[in-house]
N, C-alpha and C positions, 0 to 999 in steps of 0.2 A: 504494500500500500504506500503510494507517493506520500509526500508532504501535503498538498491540498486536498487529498482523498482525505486525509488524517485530521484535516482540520473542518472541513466538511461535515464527517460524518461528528466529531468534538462540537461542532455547533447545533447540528440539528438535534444532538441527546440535550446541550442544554436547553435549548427552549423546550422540548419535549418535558423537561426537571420543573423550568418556572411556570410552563403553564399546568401541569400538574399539582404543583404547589399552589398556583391562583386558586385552579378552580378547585382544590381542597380548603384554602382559606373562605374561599365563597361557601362552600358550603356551611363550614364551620360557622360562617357568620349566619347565616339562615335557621342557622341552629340553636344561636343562643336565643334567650330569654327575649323581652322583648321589655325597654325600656317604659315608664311610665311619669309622664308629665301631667300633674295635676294641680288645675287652678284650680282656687279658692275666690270667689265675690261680693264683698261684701254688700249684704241688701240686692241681692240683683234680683229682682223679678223679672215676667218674662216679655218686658217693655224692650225688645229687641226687632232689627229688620227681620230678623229669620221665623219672627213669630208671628208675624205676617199686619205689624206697623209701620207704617209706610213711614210717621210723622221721627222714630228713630234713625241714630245716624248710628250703625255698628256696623259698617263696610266690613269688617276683618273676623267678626264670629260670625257674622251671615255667612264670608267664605267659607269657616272651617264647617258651619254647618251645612254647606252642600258637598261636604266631605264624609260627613259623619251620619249621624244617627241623634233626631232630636227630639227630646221627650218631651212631650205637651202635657201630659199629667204626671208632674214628677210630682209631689209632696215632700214637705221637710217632716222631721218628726216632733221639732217644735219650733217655734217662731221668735227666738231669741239665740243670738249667737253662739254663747257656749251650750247650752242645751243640744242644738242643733249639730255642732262639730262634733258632742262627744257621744252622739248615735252616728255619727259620718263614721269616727276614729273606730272605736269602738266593735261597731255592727250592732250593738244593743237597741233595741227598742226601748225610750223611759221607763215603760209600763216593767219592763224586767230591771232595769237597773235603777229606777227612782230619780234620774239625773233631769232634772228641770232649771237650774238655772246657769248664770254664766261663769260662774266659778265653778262647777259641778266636776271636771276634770282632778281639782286642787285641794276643796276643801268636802269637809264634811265625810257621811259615810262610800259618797261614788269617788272619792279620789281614787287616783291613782299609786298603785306602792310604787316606794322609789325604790326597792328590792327588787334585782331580778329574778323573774319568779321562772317556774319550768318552763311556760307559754307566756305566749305572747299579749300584752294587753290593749295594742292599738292595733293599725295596718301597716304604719308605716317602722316600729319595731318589728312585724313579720316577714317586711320586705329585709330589712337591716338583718334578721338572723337568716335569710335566706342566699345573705349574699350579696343584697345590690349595696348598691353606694347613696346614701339617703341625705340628702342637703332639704333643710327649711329654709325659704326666703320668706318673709310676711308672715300673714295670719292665718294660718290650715287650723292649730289648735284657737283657744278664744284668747289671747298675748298676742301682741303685735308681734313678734318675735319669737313665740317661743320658748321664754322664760317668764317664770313671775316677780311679776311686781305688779302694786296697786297704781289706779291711775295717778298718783302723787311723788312714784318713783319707791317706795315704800316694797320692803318686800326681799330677800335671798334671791333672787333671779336664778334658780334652779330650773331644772327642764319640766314645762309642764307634761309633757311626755316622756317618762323614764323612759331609755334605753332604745327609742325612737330614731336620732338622727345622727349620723356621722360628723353635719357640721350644723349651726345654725347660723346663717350668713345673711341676716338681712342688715342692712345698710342705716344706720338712723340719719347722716346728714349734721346739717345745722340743730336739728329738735335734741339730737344727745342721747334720747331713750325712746323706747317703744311705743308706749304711750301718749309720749309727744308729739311723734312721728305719725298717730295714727290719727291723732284731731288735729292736726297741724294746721296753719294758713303759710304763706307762701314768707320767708325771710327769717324761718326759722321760730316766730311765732307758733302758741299753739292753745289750745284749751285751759289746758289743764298747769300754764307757766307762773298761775297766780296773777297776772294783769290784766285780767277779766276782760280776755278775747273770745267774745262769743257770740260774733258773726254768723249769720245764719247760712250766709253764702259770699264766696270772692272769687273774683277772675281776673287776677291781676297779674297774673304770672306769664311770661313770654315763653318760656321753653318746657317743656315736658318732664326734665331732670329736675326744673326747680322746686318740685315735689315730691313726696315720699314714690307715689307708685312711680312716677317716670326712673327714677332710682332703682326700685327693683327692679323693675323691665330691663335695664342695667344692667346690674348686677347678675340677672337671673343669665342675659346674655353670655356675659364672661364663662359663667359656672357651665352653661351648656358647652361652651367653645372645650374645656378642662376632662367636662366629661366624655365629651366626645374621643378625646388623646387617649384617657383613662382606658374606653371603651376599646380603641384600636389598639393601643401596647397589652392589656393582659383580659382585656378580653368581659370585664365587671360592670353588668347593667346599672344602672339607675333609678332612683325615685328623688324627683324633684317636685316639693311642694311650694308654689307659688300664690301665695294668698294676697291678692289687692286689697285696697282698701276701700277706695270707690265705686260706689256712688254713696257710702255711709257720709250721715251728719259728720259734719259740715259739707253746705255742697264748697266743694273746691276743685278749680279746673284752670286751665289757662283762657284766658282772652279768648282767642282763637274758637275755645269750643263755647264759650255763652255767644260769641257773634255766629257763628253758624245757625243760631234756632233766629238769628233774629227776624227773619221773613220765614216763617216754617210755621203754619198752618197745626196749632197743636192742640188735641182734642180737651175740652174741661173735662174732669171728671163726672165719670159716670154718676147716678144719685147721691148727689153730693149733699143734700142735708142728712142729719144727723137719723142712723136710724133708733127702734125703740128695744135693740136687742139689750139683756145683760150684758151680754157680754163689749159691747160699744168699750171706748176707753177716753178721754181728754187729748191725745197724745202729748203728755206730756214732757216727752225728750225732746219732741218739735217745737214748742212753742217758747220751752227755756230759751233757745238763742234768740239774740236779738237782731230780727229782720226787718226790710226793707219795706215789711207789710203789714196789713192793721191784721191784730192779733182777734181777729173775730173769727167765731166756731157758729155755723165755717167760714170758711174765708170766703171772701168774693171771688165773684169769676174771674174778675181782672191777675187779682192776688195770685187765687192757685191757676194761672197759667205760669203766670213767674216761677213759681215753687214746682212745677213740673218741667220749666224750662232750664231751673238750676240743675233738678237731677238728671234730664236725658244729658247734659252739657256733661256730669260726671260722667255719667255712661260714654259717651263719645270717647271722653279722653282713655279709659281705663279700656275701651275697645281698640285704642289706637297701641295700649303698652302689649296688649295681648299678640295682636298682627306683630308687632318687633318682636318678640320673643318665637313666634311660631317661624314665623322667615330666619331668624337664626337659627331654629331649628331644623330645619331644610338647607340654612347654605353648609350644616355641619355634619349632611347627611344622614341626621339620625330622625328624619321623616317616617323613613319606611319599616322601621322597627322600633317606633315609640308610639305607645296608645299615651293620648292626649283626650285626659277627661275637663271640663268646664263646667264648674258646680255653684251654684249660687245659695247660700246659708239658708235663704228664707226667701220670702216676696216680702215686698213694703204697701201700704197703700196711700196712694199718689191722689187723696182727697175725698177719695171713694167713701160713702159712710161718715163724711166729715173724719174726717181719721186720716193723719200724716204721718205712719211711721208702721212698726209691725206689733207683735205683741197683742195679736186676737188670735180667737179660732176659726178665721174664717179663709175662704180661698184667695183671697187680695196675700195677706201675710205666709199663708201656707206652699200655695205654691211657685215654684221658682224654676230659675234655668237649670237642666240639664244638656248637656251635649257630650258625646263619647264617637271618638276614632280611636277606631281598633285594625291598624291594617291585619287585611288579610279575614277579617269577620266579617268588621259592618258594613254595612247596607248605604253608599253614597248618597244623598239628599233623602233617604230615608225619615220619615215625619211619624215618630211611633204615639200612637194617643193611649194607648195603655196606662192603668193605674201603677205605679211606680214609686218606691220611697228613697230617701234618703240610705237607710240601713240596706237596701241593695247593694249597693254602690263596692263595699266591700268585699263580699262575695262576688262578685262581678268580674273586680281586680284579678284576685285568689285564682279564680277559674283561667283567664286571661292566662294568666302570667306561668300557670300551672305552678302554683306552690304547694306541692303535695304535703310536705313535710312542714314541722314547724309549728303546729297547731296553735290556735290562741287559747286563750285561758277559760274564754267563757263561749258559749253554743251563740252563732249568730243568729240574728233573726229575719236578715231579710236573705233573698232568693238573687241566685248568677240572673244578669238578663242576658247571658249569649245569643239566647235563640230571639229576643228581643232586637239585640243589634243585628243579628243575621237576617230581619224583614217579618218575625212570624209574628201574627195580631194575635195569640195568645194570652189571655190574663193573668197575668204570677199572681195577680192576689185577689181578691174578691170585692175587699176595700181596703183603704190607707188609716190606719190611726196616727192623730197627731195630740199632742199634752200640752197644757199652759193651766195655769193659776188655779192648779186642781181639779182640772175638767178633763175630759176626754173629747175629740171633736171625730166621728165615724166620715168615709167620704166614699162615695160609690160613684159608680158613672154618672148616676139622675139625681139624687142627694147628697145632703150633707148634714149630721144629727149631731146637737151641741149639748154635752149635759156636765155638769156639776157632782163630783163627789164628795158624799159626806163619808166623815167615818164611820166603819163598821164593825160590830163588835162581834166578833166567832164566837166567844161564850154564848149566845143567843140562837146560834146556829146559822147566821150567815154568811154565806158564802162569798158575799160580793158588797163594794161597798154602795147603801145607796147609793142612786142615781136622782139630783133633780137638777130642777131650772132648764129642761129640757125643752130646745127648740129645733124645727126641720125644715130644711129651705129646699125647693126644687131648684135644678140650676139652669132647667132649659132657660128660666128667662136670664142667666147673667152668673156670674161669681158673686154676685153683692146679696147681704142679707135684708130683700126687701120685705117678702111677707113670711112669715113663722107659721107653716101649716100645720105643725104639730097635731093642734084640736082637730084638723081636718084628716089625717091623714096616719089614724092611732095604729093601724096594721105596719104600714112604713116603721114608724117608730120601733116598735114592738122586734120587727124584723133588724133594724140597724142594732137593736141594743143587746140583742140574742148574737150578732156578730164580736161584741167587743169578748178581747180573751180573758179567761178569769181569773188572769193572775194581775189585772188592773185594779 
């Protein structure tokens, strides 16, 4: 054999070697696990273009939602921040773990041990002993951050989440702490700084960074870029929790996004006097700041346009840090192997009921956005109207990601939706329970049954605790609690109350 016979046949074994080796590394890639990006939003109801609002400006979750799988009947399992995350974290239903309010993570008998225990007691510790690489930015648990402390800065700043995150990397800026960061106004001002900043709304800001979430979106960007490296040298998925803060009190947004509604045609609120439900409330979180409008219940029409102007403007912007982080997501190639959930804590209501804020049992504060890309499952512009909770969500992951191993600590309560994202109109549940101020609120496809429990005594022989103050609203005419057919309609009732489970 010559010299170029020898080097010939020397070149054609190597490429035969690399691309053997490619397409073993391909495959290997196709093999692993599959990344998980999950927002967190705070207050977002389902005041979005992809919900089929013409009057919202969310150019970049309408995209991802003609990527994905968008759930029209999600429900939260309650309508207060921490409540709500720690059936997200969790997978608990309240009714099994009693957690109703926004320390419920921290304090009292639902805390969390800071002991590592055999199993796991959130999802994003299941993901961490499974192996991925678990970074917090924002607010997934109810901390800005991730740590505690009181709104005053008060507090051991330990992890509300034992044993949960590899890093927690959210950004505070000019604000110094979490809390500051999270009521912030623009210059480093913030609620809670002691010089009685309590603006109901400001747009004064030119740039996007000069906020806490334009920072995250930031931040969040870097951390993708890191994980991505991570991901190519040795091979170790991800969970990245990005929790916004926007559209929650205070509105704050830049310039740019209050001048965008300013010719934009935006609806008053639906029955906007006060209804005659118990359950109604003052909103009293709303009404503390001090706005640009006359503090009348309810507001005028002129008023709550303004106040619905201020939060789609939130919306805007925190749909804009969304689209930056997914397009990083994409130029870092980890598109095609990162399921990308977008979750919204609760719904707010936007005047509806005379009512500015969340904190009812009714469908205005209950239900919220969902949106889930899952390459390789869901269903592209798929629109699922299925009954659907918050405690899904985690089995859903679990399924996804196949974490066989790893168990958590306590039985979940809600149901994988795979066959959901894969297009099937199947019901996982029958109805959605949600909890607030010791009620129970039951929600079927045609109803929604609001009742009140009292305490109940077992020495007497019952099994459940009463039930009163009970009201039923049909929903064909609307989400909003106009008329209480209860008296009219004692079979409905009867039938909702026979649904709730007896360990409520």
């Amino acid at each position: 054999m010559d010299v170029r016979t020898l080097y010939a046949s020397t070149v054609a074994l190597l490429v035969i070697c690399v691309c053997s080796l490619s397409q073993t590394q391909a495959q290997d890639t196709d093999a692993l696990p599959p990344n998980v990006l999950f927002i967190a939003i705070d207050d977002l109801r389902t005041e979005l273009g992809c919900y089929g609002l013409p009057h919202a400006q969310s150019p970049h979750l309408d995209r991802l939602a003609a990527e994905s799988v968008l759930f029209t009947g999600h429900y939260v399992q309650a309508p207060t921040c921490g409540a709500s995350r720690y059936a997200l974290l969790t997978g608990q239903s309240p009714a099994r773990s009693g957690a109703h309010g926004n320390q419920s993570l921290y304090q009292g008998r639902t805390r969390l041990s800071q002991k590592e225990l055999d199993a796991a007691q959130t999802f994003p510790e299941r993901f961490r002993r499974h192996g991925y690489r678990t970074v917090c930015i924002g607010k997934i648990s109810h901390t800005p951050d991730g740590r505690v402390f009181a709104y005053d800065g008060s507090g051991d700043g330990r992890p509300e989440l034992p044993h949960a995150w590899d890093e927690l990397a959210t950004p505070f800026g000019p604000w110094q702490r979490g809390w500051g960061s999270f009521f912030a106004y623009a210059g480093g001002r913030h609620r809670e700084d002691g010089q009685g900043h309590r603006d109901l709304m400001e747009f004064v800001a030119e740039s996007d960074e000069e906020l806490p979430d334009g920072m995250m979106a930031t931040r969040a960007i870097v951390k993708l870029r890191e994980l991505a490296e991570n991901r190519t040298v040795n091979g170790q998925p991800f969970l990245l929790g990005l929790g916004f803060f926007k559209p929650h009190l205070p509105f704050v947004a830049t310039r740019n996004d209050w001048e965008a509604f300013a010719e934009v045609d935006i609806p008053a609120p639906d029955h906007p006097d006060q209804t005659d439900s118990r359950y109604w409330h003052r909103s009293g979180e709303f009404y503390k700041y001090d706005m640009p409008l006359e503090k009348t219940r309810p507001l005028s029409t002129a008023d709550a346009l303004q106040a619905k102007r201020a939060y789609l403007a939130c919306v805007r912007y925190v749909d804009r840090q969304v689209g930056r982080v997914l397009e990083a997501l994409t130029e870092t190639g980890l598109a095609e192997n990162t399921i990308v959930v977008v979750w919204g804590d609760h719904g707010w209501h936007l005047g509806e009921s005379a009512i500015w804020g969340k904190h009812t049992p009714f469908d205005r504060a209950l239900n919220s956005t969902l949106i889930i890309r899952a390459p390789g499952t869901s269903l592209a512009g798929h629109r699922c109207d299925t009954l659907v909770e918050t405690i899904d969500i985690y089995p859903t992951l679990v399924d996804l990601c196949e974490l066989r191993d790893h168990a958590t600590n306590q039985p979940l309560d809600g149901v994988s939706l795979r066959e959901q994202l894969a297009g099937s109109v199947r019901e996982p549940h029958a109805a959605s329970f949600s909890y607030w101020n010791g009620g129970v609120t039951v929600r079927t496809k045609s109803h929604r049954l609001i009742a009140r429990t009292r305490r109940f005594h077992p020495d007497l022989g019952q099994r459940q605790p009463e039930l009163t103050d009970i009201e039923l609203y049909e929903l064909s005419a609307g989400p909003d609690p106009v008329d209480n057919v209860a008296a009219d309609q004692p079979h409905v009732v009867t039938e909702l109350l026979e649904l709730i489970p007896e360990n409520d």
